[in-house]
Backbone as a ProteinNet text record, in pm:
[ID]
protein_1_A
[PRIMARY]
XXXXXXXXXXXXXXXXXXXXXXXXXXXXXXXXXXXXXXXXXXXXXXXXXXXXXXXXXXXXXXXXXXXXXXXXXXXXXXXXXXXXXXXXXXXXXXXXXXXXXXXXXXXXXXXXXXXXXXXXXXXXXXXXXXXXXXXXXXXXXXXXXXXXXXXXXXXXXXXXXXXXXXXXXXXXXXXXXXXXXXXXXXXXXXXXXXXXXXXXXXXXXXXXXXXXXXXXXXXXXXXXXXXXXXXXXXXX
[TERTIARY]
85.7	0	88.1	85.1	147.7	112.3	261.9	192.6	149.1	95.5	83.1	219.9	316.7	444	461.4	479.4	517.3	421.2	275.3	185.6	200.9	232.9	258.6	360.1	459.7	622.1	576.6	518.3	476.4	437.7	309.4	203.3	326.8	420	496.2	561.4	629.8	663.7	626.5	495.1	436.1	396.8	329.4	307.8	406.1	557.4	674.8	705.7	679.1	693.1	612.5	470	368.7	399.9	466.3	512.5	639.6	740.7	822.1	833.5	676.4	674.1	605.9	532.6	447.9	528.4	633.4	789.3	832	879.5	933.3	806.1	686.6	558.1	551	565	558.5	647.3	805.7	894.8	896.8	906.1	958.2	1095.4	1164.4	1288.9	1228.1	1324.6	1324.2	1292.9	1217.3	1231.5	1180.8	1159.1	1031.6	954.2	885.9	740.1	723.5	732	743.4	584.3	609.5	469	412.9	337.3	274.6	177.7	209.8	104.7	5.2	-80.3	-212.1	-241.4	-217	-211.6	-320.8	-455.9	-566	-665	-641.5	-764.7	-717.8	-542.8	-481	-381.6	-382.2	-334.9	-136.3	-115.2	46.8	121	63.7	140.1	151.1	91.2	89.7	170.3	151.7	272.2	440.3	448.2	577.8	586.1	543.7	579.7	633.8	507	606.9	757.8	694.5	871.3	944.8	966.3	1044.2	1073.9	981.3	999.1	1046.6	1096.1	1148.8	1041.3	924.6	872.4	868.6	896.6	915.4	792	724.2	601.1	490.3	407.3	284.6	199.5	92.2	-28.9	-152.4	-212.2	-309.8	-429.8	-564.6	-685.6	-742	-689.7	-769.7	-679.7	-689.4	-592.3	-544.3	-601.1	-598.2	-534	-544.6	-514.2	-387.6	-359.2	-205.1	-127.7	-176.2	-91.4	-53	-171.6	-128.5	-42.8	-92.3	54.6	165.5	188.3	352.7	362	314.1	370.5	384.7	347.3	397.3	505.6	512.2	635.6	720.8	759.9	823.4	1009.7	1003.4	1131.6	1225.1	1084.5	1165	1128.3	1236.2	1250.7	1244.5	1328	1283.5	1135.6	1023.3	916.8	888.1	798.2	775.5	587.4	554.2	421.5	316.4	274.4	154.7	23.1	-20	-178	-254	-338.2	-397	-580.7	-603.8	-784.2	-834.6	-952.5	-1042.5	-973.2	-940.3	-893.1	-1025.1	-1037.7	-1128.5	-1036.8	-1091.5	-1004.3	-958.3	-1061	-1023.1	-912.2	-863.2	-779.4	-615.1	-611.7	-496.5	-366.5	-396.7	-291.5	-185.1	-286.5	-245.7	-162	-241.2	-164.3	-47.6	-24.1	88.3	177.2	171.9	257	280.7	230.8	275.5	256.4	262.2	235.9	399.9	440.2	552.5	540.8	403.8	379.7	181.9	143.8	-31.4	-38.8	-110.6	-200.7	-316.3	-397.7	-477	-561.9	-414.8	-490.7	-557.8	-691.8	-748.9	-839.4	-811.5	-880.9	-757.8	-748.8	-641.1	-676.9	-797.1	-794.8	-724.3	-712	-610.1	-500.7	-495.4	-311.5	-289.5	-312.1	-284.5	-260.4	-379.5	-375.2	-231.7	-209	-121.1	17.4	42.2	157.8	183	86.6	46.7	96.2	38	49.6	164.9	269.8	320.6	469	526.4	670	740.8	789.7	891.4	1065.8	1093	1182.3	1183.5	1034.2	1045.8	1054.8	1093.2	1139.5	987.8	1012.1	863.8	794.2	634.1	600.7	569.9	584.1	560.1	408.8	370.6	207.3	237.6	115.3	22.3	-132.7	-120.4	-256.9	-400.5	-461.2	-593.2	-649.6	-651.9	-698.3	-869.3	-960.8	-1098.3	-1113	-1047.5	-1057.5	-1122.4	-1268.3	-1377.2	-1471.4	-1447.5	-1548.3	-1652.7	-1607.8	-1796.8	-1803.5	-1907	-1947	-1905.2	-1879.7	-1912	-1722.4	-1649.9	-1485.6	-1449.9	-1361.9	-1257.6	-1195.1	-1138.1	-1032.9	-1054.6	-964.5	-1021.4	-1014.5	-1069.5	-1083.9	-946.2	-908.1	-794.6	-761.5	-852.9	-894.7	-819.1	-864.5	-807.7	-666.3	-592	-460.4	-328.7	-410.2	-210.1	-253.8	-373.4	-415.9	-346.4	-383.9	-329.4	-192	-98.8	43.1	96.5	-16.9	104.7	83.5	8	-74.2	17.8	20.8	101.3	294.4	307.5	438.3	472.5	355.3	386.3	400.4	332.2	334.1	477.1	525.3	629	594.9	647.1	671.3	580.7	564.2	515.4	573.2	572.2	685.5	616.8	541	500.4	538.2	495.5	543.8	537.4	370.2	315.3	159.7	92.5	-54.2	-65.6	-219.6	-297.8	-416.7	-466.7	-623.3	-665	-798.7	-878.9	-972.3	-978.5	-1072.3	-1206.9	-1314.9	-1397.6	-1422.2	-1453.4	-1418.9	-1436.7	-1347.9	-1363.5	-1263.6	-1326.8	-1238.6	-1179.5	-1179	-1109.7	-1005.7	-841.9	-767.4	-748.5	-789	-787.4	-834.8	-973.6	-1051.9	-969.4	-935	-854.8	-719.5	-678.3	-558.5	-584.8	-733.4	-787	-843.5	-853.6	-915.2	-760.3	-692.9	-554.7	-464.8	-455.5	-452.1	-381.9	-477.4	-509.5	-418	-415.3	-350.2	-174.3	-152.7	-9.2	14.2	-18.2	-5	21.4	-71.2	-63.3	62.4	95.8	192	302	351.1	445.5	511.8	379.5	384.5	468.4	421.1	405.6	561.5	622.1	732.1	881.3	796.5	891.9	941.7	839.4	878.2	934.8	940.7	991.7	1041.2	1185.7	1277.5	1186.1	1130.4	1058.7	956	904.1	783.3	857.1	820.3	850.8	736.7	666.3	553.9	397.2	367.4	212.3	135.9	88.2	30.2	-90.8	-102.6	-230.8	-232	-328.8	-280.4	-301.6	-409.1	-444.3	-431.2	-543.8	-466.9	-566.5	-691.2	-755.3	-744.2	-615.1	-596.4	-456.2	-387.7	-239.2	-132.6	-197.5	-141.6	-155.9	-245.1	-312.1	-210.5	-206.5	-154.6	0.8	38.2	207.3	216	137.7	176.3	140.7	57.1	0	105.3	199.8	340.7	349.4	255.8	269.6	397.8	429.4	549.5	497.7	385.2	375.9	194.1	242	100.9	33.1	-64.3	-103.2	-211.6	-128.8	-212.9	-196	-368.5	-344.6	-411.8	-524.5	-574.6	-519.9	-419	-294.9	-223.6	-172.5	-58.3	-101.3	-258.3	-237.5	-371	-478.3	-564.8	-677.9	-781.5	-926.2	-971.5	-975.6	-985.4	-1103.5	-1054.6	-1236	-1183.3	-1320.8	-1365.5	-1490.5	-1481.6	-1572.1	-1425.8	-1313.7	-1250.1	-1189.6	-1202.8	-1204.8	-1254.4
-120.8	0	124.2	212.9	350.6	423.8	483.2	556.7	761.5	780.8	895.3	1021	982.8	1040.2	1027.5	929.6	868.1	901	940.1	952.5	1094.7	1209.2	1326.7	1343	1277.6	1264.3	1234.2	1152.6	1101.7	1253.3	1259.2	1379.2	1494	1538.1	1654	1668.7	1485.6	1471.9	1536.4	1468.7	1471.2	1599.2	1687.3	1830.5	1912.8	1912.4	2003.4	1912	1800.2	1758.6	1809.1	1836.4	1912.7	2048.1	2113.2	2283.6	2294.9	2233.6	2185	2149.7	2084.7	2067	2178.4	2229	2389.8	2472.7	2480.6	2548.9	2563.4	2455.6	2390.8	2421.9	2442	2403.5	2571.4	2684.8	2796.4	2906.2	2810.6	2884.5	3013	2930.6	2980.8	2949.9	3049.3	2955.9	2795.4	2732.6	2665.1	2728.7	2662.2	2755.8	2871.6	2905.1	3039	3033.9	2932.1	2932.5	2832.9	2916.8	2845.6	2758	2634.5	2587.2	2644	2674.4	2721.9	2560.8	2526.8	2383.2	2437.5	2464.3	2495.8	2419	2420	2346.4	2302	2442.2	2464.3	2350.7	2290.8	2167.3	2030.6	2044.8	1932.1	1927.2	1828	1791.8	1854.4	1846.1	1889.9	1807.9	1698.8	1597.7	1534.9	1632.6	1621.3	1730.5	1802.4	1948.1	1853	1816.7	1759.6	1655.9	1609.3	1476.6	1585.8	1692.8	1755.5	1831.8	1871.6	1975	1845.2	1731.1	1638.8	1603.9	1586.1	1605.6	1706.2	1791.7	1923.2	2030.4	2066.6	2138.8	2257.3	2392	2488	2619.1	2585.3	2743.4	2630.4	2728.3	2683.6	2777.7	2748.4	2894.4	2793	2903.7	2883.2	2990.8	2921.4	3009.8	3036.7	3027.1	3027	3053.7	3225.3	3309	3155.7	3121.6	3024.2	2927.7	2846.4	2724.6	2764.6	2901.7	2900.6	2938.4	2995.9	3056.4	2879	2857	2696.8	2607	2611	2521	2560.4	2687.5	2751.7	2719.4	2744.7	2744.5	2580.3	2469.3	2363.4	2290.4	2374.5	2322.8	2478	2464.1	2642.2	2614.4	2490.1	2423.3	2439.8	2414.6	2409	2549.3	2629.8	2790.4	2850.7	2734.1	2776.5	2743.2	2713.5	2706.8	2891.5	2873.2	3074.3	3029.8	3078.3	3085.4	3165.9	3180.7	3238	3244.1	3387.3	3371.4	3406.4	3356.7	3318.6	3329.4	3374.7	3364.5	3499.2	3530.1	3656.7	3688.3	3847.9	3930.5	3985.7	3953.7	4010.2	4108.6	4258.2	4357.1	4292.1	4223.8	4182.9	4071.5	4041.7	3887.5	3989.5	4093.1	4150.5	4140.4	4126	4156.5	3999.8	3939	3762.1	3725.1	3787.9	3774.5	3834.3	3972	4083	4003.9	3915.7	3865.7	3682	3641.1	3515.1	3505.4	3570.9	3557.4	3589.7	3501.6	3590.9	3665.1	3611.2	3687.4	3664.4	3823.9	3778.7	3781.4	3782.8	3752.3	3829.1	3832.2	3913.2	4040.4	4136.5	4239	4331.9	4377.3	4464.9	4589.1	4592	4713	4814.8	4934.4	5055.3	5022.6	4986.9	4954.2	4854.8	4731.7	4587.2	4621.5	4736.5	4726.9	4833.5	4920.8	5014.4	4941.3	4810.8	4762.9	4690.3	4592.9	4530.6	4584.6	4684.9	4784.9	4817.8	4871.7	4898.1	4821.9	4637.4	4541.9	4501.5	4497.3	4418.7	4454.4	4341.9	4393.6	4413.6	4479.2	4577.2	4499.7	4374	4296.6	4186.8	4182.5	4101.7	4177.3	4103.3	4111.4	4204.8	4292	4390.2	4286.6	4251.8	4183.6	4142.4	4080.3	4050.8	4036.9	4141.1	4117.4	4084.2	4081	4083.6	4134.1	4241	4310.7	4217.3	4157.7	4080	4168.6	4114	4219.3	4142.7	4160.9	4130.7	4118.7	4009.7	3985.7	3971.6	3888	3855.1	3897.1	4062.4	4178.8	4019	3936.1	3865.2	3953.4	3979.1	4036	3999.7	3827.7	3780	3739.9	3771.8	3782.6	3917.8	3882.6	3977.4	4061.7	4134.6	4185.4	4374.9	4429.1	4556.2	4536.6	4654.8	4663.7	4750.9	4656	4772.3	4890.2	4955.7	5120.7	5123.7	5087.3	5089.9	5029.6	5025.6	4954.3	5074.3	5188	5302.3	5298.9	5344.3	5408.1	5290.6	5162.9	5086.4	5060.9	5050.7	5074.4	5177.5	5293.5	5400.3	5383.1	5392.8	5327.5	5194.3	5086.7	4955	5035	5125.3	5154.5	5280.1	5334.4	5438.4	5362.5	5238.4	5203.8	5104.4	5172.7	5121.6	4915.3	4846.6	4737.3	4629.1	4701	4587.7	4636.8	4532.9	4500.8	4487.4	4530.1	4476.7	4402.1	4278.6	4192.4	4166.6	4168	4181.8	4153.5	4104	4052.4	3945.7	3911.7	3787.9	3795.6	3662.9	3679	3523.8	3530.1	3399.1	3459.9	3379.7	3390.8	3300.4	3357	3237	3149.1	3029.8	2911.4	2889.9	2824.3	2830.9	2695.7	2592.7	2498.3	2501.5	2590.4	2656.3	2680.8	2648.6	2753.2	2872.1	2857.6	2986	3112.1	3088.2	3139.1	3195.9	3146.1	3130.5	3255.4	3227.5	3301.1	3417	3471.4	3586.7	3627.6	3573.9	3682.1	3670.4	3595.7	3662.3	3777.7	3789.8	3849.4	4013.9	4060.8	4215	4225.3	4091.4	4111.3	4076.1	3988	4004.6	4094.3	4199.1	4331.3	4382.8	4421.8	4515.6	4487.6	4306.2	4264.3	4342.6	4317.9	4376.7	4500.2	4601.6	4698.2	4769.7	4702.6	4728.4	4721.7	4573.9	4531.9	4633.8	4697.3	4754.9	4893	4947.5	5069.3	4991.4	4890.1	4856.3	4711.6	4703.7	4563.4	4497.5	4541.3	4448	4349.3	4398.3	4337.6	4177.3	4107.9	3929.3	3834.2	3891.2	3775.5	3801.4	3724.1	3712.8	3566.5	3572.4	3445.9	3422.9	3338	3266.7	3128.8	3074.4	2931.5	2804.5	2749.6	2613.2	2511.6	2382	2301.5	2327.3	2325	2369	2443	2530.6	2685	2659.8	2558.3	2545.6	2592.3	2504.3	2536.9	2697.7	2763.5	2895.2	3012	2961.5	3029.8	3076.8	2969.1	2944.7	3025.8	3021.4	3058.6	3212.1	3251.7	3419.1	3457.7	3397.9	3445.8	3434.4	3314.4	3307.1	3281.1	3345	3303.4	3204.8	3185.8	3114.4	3031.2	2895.9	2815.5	2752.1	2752.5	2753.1	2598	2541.1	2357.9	2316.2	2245.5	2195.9	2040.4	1963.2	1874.7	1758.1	1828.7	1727.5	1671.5	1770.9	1731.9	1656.7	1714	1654.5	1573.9	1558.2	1512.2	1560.2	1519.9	1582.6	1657.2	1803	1860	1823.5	1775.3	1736.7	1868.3	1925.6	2102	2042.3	1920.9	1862.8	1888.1	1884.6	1866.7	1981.2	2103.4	2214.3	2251.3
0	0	0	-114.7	-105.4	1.8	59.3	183.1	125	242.1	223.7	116.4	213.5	160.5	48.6	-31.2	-117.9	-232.4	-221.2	-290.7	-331.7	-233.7	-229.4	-320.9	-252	-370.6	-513.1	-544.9	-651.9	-753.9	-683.1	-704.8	-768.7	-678.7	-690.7	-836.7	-840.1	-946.2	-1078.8	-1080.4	-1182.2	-1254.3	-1147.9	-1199.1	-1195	-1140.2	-1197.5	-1315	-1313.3	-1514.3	-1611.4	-1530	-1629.2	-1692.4	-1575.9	-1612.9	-1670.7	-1663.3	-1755.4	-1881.7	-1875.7	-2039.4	-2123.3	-2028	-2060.3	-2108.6	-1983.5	-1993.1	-2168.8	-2210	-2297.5	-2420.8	-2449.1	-2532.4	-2595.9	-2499.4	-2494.8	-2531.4	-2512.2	-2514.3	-2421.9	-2285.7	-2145.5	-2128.6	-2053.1	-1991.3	-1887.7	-1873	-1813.6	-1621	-1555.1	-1420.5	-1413.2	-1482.6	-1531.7	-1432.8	-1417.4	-1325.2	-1192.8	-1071.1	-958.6	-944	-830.3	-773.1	-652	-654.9	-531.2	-493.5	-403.9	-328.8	-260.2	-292	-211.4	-87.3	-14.8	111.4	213.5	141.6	251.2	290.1	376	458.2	495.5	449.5	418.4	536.5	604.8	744.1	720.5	855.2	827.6	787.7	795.9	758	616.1	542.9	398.3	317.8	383.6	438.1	438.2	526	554.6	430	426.4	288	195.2	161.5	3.3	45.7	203.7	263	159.8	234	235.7	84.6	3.8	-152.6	-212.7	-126.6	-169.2	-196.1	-209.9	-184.5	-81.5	-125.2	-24.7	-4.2	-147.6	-93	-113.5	8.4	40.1	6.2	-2.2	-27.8	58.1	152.6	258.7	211.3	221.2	151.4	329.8	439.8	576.8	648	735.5	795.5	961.5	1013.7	1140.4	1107.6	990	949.9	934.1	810.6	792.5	910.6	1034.6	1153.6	1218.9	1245.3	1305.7	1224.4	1158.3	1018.9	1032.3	1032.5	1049.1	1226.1	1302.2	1444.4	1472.7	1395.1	1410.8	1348.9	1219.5	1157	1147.1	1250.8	1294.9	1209.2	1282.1	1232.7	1090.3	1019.1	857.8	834.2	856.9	833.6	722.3	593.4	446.3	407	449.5	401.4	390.5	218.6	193.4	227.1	321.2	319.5	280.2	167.8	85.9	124.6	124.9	184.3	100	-1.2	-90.2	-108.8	49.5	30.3	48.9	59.3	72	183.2	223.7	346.2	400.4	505.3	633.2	698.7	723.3	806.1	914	992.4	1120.4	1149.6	1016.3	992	950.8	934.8	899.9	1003.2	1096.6	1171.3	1211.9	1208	1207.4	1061.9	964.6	785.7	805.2	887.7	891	923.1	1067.8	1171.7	1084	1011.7	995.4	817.4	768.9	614.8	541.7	479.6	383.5	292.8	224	76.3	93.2	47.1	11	-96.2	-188.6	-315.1	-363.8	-222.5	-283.3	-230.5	-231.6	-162.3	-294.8	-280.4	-344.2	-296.9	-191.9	-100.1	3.3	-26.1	44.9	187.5	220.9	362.8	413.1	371.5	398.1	348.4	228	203.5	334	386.5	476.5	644	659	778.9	814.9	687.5	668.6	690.1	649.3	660.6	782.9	846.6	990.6	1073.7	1078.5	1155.9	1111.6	998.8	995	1077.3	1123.1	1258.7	1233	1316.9	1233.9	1236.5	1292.9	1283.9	1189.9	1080.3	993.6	840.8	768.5	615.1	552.9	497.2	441.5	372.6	383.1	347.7	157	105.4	-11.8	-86.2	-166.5	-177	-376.2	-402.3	-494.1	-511.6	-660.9	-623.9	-689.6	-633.4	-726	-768.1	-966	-1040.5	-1087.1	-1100	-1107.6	-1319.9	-1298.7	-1492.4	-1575.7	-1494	-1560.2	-1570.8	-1430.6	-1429.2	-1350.3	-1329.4	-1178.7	-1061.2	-1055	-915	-814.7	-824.1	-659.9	-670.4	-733.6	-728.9	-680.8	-643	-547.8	-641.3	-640.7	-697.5	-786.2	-815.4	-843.5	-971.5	-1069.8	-1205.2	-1231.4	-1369.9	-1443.6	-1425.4	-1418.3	-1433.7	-1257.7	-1179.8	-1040.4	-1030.8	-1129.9	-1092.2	-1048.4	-1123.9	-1079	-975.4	-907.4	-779.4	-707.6	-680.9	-593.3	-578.2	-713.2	-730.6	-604.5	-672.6	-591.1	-422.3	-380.1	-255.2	-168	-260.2	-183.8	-204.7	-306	-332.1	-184.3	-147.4	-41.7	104.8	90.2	272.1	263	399.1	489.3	488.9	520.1	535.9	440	327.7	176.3	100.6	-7.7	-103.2	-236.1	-345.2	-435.9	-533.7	-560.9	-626.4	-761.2	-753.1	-893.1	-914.9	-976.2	-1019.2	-969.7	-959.4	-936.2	-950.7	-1000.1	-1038.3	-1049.6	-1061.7	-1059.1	-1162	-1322.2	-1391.9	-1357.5	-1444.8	-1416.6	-1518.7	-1454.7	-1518.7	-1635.1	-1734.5	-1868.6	-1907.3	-1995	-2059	-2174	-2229	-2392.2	-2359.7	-2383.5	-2376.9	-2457.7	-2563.4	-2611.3	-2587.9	-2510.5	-2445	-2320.7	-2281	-2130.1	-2168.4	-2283.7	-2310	-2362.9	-2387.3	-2459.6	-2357.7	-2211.2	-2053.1	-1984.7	-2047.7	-1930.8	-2024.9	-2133.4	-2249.2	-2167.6	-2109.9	-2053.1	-1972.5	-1904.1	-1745	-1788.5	-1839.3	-1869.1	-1931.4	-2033.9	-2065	-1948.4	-1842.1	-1751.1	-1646.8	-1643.7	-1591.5	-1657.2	-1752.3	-1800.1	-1822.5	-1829	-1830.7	-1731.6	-1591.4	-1459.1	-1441.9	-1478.6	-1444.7	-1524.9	-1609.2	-1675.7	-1599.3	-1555.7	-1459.4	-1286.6	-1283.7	-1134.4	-1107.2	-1100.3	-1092.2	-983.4	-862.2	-778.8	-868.6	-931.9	-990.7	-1072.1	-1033.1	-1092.4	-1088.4	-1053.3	-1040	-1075.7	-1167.4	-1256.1	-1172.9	-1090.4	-1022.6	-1060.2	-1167.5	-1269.6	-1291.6	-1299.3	-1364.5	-1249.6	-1236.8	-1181.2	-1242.5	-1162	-1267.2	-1394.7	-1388.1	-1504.3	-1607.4	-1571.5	-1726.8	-1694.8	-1634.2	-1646.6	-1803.6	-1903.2	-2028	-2051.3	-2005.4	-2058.6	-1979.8	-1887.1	-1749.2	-1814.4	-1855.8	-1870.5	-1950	-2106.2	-2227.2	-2231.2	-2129	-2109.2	-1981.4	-1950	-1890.8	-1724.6	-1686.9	-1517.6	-1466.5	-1408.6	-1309.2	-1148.7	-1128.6	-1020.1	-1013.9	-1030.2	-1047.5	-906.3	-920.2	-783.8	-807.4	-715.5	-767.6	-616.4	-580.6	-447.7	-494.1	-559.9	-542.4	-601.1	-725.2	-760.7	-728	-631.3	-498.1	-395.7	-333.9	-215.8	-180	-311.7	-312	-311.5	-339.4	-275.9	-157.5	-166.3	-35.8	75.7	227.5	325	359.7	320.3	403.1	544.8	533.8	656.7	802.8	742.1	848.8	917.1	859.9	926.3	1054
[MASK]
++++++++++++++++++++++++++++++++++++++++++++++++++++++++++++++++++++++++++++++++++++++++++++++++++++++++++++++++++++++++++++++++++++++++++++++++++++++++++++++++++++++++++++++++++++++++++++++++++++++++++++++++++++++++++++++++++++++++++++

């Protein structure tokens, strides 16, 4: 019987062979595009199998889950922990104090809190602005038109770091399709990156728009059910 570990290892395998070959399909460099392991609902101990497979960033969609995850595996110091879900004001100060990098700030109020809370003996925190691509209502993220304003805004506060874009389209099985709504946003990626060496990172691309993700210029894919299985949200 395959154990847990081993299944994980497996898993890891397989999808840095997938982006590799994306890599390679697109004419990316090689290493172009990091994994982000989505980690959220999935015991620590599934956590530790990929540490152990070499896996080092995590991305957490639940401010509690990711504080408790890090204060138990406090140990493995190179883990980069990513916070990845909807921001609640009241959840800022916990993201400030245990987050390495967010994803998806899109409101001056959470980029301002964040700045605020975050300590002043740790590394300035690393964000990403969620840009709203598909124009859905019930998604996060701001519209184009709102992107200098937030630039200059995350570029004025003390202890964040801007990184670059992020977004969640809505769902679509075409890639072409897929590569004509990310289309805008790697423009604006680029754009962005050209006025400021910080900027490296376009975070797009699951496993569903993986091919799409790559070839519209993601630098960081964000895959959890590949890796680590079917998420129980019963076990929360």
């Amino acid at each position: 019987m395959i154990t847990e570990s081993q299944q994980v290892a497996d898993n890891l395998v397989d999808v840095v062979a997938k982006i590799s070959e994306y890599e390679q399909a697109f004419a990316r460099p090689q290493g172009a595009v990091k994994l982000l392991a989505v980690s959220k609902t999935k015991p620590v101990s599934a956590l530790q199998a990929a540490y152990d497979a070499g896996q080092r960033l995590f991305g957490e969609n639940y401010v509690q889950e990711m504080v408790e995850k890090r204060q138990i595996l406090e140990q493995l110091s190179d883990i980069e922990w990513h916070f990845i879900g909807p921001i609640q004001s009241n959840k800022t100060r916990q993201i400030a104090e245990h987050a390495d990098w967010v994803h998806t700030i899109d409101r001056e109020k959470v980029a301002r809190r964040l700045s605020e809370q975050r300590p002043s003996h740790l590394d300035s925190l690393n964000v990403c602005i969620q840009i709203n691509i598909s124009g859905e209502e019930s998604k996060a993220g701001i519209a184009f038109s709102e992107l200098d304003d937030m630039v200059e805004l995350i570029n004025s506060l003390p202890g964040l770091t801007l990184r670059g874009l992020m977004a969640i389209p809505a769902p679509c099985s075409d890639q072409q399709a897929q590569q004509k709504v990310y289309a805008p946003l790697q423009q604006a990626f680029l754009e962005l990156k050209e006025g400021d060496n910080m900027i490296d990172t376009l975070s797009i691309g699951m496993t569903g728009d993986m091919p799409a993700a790559i070839a519209s210029g993601s630098t960081m894919i964000r895959i959890g059910t590949a890796i680590f299985g079917a998420r129980d949200y019963a076990s929360r």
